[in-house]
ZAMARGU-4260 file (C-alpha; in steps of 0.2 Angstrom, whole numbers, plus 5000, padded with zeros to 4 digits):
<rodrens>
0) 5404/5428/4868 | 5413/5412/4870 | 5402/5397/4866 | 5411/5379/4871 | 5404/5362/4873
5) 5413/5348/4883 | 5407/5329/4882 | 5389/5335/4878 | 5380/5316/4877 | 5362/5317/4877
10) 5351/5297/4873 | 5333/5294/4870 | 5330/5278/4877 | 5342/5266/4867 | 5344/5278/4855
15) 5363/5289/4858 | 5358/5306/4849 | 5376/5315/4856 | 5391/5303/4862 | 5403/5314/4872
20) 5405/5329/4859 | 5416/5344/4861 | 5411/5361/4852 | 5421/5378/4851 | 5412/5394/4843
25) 5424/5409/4845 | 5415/5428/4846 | 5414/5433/4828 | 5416/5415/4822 | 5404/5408/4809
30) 5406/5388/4811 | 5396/5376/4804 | 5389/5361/4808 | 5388/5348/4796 | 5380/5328/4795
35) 5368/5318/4788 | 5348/5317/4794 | 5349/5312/4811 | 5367/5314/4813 | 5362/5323/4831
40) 5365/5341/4825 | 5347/5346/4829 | 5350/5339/4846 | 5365/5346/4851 | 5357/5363/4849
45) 5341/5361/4857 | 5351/5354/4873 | 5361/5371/4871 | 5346/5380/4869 | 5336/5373/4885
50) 5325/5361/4876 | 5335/5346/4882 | 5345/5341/4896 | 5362/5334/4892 | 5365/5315/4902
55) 5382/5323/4902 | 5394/5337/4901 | 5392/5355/4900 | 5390/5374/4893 | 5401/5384/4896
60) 5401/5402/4891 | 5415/5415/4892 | 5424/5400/4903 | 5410/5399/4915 | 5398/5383/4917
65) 5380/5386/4915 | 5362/5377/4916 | 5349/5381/4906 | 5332/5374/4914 | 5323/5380/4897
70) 5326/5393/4883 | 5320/5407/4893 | 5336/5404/4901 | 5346/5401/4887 | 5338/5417/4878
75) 5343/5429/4894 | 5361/5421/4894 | 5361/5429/4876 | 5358/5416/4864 | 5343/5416/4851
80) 5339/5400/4839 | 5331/5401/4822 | 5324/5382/4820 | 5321/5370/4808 | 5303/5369/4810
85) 5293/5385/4812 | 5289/5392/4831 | 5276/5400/4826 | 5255/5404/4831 | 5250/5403/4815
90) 5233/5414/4818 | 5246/5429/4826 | 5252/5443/4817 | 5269/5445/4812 | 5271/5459/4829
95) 5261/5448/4837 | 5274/5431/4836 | 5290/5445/4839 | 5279/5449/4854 | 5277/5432/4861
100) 5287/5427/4877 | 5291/5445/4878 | 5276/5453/4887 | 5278/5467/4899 | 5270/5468/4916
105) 5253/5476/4913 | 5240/5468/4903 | 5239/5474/4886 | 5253/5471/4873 | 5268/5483/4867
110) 5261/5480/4847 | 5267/5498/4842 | 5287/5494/4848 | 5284/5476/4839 | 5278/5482/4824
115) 5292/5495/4824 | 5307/5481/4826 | 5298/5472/4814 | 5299/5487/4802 | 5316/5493/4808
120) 5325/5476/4806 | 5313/5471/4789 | 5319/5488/4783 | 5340/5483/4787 | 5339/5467/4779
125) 5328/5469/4765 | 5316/5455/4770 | 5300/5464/4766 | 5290/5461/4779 | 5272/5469/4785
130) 5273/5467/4803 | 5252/5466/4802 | 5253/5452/4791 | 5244/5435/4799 | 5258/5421/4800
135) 5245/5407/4790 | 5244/5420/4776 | 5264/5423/4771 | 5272/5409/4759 | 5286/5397/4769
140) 5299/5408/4764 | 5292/5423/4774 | 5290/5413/4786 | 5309/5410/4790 | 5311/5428/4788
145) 5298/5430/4802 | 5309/5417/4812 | 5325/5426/4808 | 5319/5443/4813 | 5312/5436/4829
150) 5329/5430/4834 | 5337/5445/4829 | 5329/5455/4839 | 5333/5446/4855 | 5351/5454/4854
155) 5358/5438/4854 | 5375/5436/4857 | 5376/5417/4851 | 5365/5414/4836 | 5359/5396/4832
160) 5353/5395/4815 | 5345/5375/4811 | 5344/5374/4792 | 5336/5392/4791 | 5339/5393/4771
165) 5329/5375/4767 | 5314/5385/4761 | 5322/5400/4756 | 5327/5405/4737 | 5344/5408/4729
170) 5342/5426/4730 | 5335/5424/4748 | 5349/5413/4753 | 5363/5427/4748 | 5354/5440/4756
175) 5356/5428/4773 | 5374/5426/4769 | 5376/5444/4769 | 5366/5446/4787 | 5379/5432/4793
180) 5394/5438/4789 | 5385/5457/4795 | 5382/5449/4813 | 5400/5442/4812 | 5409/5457/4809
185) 5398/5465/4825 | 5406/5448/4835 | 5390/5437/4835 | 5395/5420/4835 | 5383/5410/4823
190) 5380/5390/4823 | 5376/5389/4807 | 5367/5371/4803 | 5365/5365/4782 | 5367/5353/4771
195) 5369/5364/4759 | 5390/5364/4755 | 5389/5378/4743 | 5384/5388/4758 | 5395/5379/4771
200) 5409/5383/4758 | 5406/5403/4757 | 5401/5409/4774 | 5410/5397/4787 | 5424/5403/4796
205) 5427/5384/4800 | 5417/5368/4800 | 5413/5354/4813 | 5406/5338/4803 | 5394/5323/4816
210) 5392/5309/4811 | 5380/5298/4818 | 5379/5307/4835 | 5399/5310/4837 | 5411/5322/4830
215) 5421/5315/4816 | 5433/5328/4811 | 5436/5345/4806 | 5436/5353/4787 | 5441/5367/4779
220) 5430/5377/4773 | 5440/5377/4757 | 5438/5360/4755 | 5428/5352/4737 | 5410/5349/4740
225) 5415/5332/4736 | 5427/5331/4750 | 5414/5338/4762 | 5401/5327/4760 | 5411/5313/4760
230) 5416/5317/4777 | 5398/5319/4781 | 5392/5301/4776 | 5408/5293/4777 | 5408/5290/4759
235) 5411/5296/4743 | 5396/5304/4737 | 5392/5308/4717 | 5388/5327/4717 | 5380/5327/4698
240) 5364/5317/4695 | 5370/5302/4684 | 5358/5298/4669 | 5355/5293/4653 | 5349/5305/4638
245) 5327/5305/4639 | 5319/5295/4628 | 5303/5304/4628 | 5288/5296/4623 | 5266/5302/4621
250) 5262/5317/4629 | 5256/5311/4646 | 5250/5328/4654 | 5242/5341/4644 | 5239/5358/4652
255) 5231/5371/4642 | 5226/5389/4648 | 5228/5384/4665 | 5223/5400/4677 | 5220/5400/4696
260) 5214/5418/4706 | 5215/5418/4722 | 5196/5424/4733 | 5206/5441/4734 | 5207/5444/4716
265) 5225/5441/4713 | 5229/5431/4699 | 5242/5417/4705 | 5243/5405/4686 | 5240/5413/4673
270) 5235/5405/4657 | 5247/5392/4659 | 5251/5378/4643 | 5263/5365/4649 | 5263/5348/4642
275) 5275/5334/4650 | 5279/5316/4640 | 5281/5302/4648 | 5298/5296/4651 | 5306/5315/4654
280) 5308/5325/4669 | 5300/5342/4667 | 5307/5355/4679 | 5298/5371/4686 | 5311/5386/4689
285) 5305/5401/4697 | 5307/5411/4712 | 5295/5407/4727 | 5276/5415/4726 | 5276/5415/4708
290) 5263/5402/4705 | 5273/5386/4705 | 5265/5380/4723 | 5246/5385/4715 | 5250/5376/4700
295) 5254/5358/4711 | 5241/5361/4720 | 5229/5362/4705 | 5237/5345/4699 | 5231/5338/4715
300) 5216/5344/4715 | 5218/5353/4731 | 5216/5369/4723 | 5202/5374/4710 | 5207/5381/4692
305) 5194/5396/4689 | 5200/5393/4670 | 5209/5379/4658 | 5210/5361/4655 | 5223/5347/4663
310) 5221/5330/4654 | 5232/5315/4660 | 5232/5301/4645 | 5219/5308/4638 | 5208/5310/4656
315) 5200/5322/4663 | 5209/5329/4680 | 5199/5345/4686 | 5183/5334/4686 | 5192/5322/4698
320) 5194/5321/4717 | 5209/5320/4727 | 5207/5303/4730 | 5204/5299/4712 | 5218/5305/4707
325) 5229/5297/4718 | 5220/5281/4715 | 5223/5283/4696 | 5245/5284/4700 | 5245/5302/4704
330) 5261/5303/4716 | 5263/5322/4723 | 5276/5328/4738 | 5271/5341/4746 | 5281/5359/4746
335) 5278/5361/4765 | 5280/5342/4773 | 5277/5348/4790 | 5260/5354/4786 | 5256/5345/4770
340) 5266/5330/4771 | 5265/5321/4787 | 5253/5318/4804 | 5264/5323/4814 | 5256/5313/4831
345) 5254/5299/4820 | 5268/5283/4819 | 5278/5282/4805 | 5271/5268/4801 | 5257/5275/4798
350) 5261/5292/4789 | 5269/5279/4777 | 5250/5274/4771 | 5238/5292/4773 | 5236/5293/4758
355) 5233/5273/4753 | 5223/5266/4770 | 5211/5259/4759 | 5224/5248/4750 | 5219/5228/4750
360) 5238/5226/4753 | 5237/5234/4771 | 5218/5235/4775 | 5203/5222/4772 | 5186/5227/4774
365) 5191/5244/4778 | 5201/5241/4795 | 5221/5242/4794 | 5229/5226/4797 | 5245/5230/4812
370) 5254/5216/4804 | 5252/5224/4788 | 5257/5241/4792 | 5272/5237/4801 | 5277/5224/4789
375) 5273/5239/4772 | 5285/5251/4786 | 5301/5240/4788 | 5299/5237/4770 | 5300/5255/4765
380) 5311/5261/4779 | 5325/5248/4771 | 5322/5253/4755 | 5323/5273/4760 | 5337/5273/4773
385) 5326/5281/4785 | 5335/5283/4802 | 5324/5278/4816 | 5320/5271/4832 | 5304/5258/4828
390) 5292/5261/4816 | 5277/5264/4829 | 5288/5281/4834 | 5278/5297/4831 | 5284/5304/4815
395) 5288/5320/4827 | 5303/5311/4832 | 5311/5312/4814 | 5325/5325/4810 | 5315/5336/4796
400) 5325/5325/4783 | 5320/5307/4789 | 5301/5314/4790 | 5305/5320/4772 | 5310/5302/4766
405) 5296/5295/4774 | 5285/5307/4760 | 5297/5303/4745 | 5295/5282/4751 | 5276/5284/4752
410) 5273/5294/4735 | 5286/5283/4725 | 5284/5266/4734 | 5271/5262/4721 | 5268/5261/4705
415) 5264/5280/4696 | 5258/5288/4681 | 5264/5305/4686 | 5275/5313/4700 | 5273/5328/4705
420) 5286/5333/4717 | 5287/5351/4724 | 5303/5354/4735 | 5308/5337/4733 | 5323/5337/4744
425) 5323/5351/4755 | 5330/5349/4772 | 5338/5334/4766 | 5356/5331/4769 | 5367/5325/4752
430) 5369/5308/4755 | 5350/5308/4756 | 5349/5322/4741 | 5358/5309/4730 | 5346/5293/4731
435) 5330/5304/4729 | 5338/5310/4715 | 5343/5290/4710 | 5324/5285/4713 | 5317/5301/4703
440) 5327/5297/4687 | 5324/5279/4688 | 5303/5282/4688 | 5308/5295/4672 | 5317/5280/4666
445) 5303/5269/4670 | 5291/5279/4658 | 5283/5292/4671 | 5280/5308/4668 | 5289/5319/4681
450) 5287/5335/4685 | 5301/5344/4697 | 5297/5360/4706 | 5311/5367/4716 | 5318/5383/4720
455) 5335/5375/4720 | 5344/5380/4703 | 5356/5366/4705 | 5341/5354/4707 | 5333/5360/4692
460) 5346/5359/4682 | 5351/5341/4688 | 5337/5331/4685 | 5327/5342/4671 | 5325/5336/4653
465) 5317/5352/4650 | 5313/5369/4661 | 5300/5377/4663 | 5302/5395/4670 | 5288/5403/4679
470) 5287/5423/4683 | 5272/5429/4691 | 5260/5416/4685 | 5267/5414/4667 | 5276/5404/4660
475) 5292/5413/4653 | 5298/5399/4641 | 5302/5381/4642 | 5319/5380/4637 | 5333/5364/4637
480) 5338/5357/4654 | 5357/5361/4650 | 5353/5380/4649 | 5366/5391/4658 | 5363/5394/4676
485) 5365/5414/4676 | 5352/5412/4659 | 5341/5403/4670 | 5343/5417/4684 | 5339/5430/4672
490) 5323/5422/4667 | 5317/5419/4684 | 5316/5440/4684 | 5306/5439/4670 | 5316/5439/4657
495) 5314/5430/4641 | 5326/5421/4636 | 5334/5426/4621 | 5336/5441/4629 | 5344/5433/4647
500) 5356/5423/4635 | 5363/5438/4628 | 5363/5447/4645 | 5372/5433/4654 | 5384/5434/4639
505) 5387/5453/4641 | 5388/5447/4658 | 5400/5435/4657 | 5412/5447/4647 | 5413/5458/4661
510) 5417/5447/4674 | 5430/5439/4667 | 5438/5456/4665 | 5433/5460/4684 | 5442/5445/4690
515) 5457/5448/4678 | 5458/5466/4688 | 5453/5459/4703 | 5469/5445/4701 | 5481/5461/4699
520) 5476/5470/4713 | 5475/5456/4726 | 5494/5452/4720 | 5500/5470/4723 | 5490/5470/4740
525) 5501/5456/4744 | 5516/5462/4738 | 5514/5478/4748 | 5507/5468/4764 | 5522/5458/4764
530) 5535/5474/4762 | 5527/5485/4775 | 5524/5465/4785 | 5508/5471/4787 | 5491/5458/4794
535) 5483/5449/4780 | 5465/5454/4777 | 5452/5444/4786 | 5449/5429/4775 | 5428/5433/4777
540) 5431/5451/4770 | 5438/5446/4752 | 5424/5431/4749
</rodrens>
């Protein structure tokens, strides 16, 4: 199917989020949407998908104009939309969300034909998923899957995925790819929205870049990440985190024999020793679900060790409460902002101060001073390059990396003796990705202890001083922050890492021997295609 989009302009009061843009999806087509936070991306889709109403122009598939009242409208004219921020009940099953919308004309539920397309479509992709498993209970990565398989099973001919790898892992993220280019091949068309240009760079067939509400260009998708994202931003944007050597000082948190179990029996941290010093950035590697997001939590105090000891400077942390410990310079970002990290009917204002509405610099005698709060807001909303309409707006009107600065300006706008930061920048575009990462190194820099989670390897590796890999609950070493990507890989599996060095080396050997054959081969396919003037092969098949 034929997507187009002619003159789309869409406004939220005085706010344009679309001015007049113009969109061509070709059947097959895989063709990416790239911008900054609040570029208008999100928008542009949700008026496609029925959500909004355009102030102006028009759909048109296969060449004919159409209205979609709502996205049961858009959903019958054949397209489906994974989004940014779940669509799920989070008390329903996982047959029970695929079900949803979908009911038949009696009473009672088809759960037997949901749980066998969840099964069916779990089973093709490899996305491991119990289709009787309670939406609340999976991790956020499984989650997404849910999302994914929800839209797949629609049959959608137009497929409109909003940022669906932000919470998924490396591994996770190929395997998407390769259910991409799968529906591609079959002549989906997929809207593929990231601001991840590694991605943009190996799936898309071709790229449209928005710019503060209106197209800006084209790009190729052979184009430098350097070149992309400064197309995105409209500047040119360092790709490597720039910082001095760590100059390391006392150790600032101690953790020793850390172990958390869950009520079920499974044992999530297991006997965990980490220390961190103050004035290094100590990153957490490991694959979602393997004990990273128990292990924050426990910091916080939001989860209860069953065994171990955390000390910070010498104090006590287990025996502390939330609030103490965010009282005593604990900063922490949560892994899952939507649920963790923000109110979501609250202002933004006030989100900016949950967890400090006690502070004599905004309250007195326990009542919030407006004055205050908005004044602490425009302060931090400069300071952070938040992109929004006025401070009293509900934090719901964010795109999902504005609501995610509005977490990083509240935990770091003060003064800290540890960060915590799990996920620190997911869902948030480069531009955005590169000042959190300024801000980060400059508390290391500062003296903080810092402690990175993040199942982005290129995050890891840019900001660690030191990695600490995690693999079911352990601890698989802690090793130098300039260790090999493909080393780190390997540990992530679970193995250690003399071992992963020698396999990534083996590894390494043989691929440049592949690629040497590979080189030959693709030369001789040439030189035949060009004798017999034969097609090229489709530039997707040889990525």
């Amino acid at each position: 199917m034929k997507l187009e989009l002619q003159g789309i302009t869409k406004a939220f009061g005085p706010v344009v989020a679309n001015r007049d843009i113009d969109l061509v999806v070709e059947p097959g087509e895989i063709h990416a949407l790239l911008g900054e936070n609040g570029a208008g991306k999100s928008t542009l889709m949700n008026v496609l998908y029925g959500l909004y109403q355009p102030d102006h122009g028009q759909i048109l598939l296969d060449g004919a104009p159409v209205r979609f009242d709502g996205p049961g409208d858009a959903v019958r004219a054949g397209i489906g939309m994974v989004h940014q921020h779940f669509m799920l009940v989070p008390v329903f099953t996982v047959a029970e969300s695929l079900a949803l919308g979908h009911e038949g004309p009696g009473p009672l539920l088809d759960l037997d034909a949901a749980r066998r397309t969840v099964r069916e479509l779990s089973d093709r992709f490899g996305f491991d998923i119990d289709p009787d498993a309670v939406v609340e209970d999976l991790p956020v990565g499984a989650q997404q899957r849910v999302e994914i398989i929800k839209a797949l099973s629609r049959d959608a001919s137009v497929l409109i995925l909003d940022e669906p790898t932000a919470v998924l892992t490396p591994q996770e993220t190929d395997e998407l790819i390769g259910i991409m280019r799968e529906l591609a091949a079959s002549g989906t068309s997929i809207v593929f929205i990231t601001h991840k240009l590694r991605e943009v760079r190996a799936v898309a067939d071709r790229i449209t870049v928005i710019r503060r509400g209106e197209v800006v260009g084209q790009a190729d998708p052979a184009s430098s990440e350097s070149e992309l994202a400064a197309l995105m931003v409209g500047r040119s944007v360092t790709m490597q985190v720039e910082k001095a050597p760590a100059e390391p000082g006392e150790v600032a948190l101690d953790i020793r024999g850390l172990t958390v179990v869950t009520d079920a029996g499974t044992v999530m941290v297991d006997e965990v020793d980490l220390q961190v010093r103050a004035g290094e950035v100590l990153g957490i590697a490991g694959v979602q679900g393997n004990g990273q997001t128990e292990l924050s939590e426990v910091l916080l105090g939001i989860e209860s060790a069953d065994a171990g000891e955390i000390s910070l400077y010498g104090r006590d942390l287990l025996s502390q409460s939330v609030h103490q410990r965010l009282r005593g310079g604990m900063g922490y970002v949560p892994e899952d902002r939507s649920t963790d990290g923000v109110v979501s009917s609250f202002s933004i204002a006030e989100n900016l101060v949950l967890d400090r509405y006690d502070d004599p610099a905004i309250a007195r005698a326990g009542t919030i001073s407006p004055r205050r709060l908005a004044e602490n807001a425009e302060e931090q909303v400069a300071e952070y390059d938040i992109r929004i309409g006025s401070v009293h707006d509900p934090i719901s009107t964010l795109s999902g990396g504005n609501a995610q600065k509005v977490v990083i300006a509240r935990e770091m706008g003060r003064p800290l003796k540890l960060l915590v930061a799990n996920q620190p920048t997911r869902g948030v575009d480069v531009g955005s990705i590169e000042f959190i990462h300024q801000q980060m190194v400059a508390e290391r820099d500062a003296g903080t202890p810092v402690v990175v989670i993040s199942t982005e390897l290129d995050e890891v590796l840019a900001l660690s001083d030191r990695i600490a890999v995690m693999y079911r609950g352990k601890v698989v070493d802690v090793v130098p922050g300039d260790t090999p990507r493909d080393v780190l890989g390997l540990m992530m599996a679970g193995v250690p890492a003399p071992e992963a060095r020698a396999q990534a080396a083996t590894h390494e050997t043989a691929l440049a021997a592949a690629d040497e054959g590979r080189s030959i081969a693709a030369e001789r396919q040439e030189r035949l295609a060009a004798r017999d003037g034969a097609t090229p092969a489709n530039p997707r098949e040889t990525r």
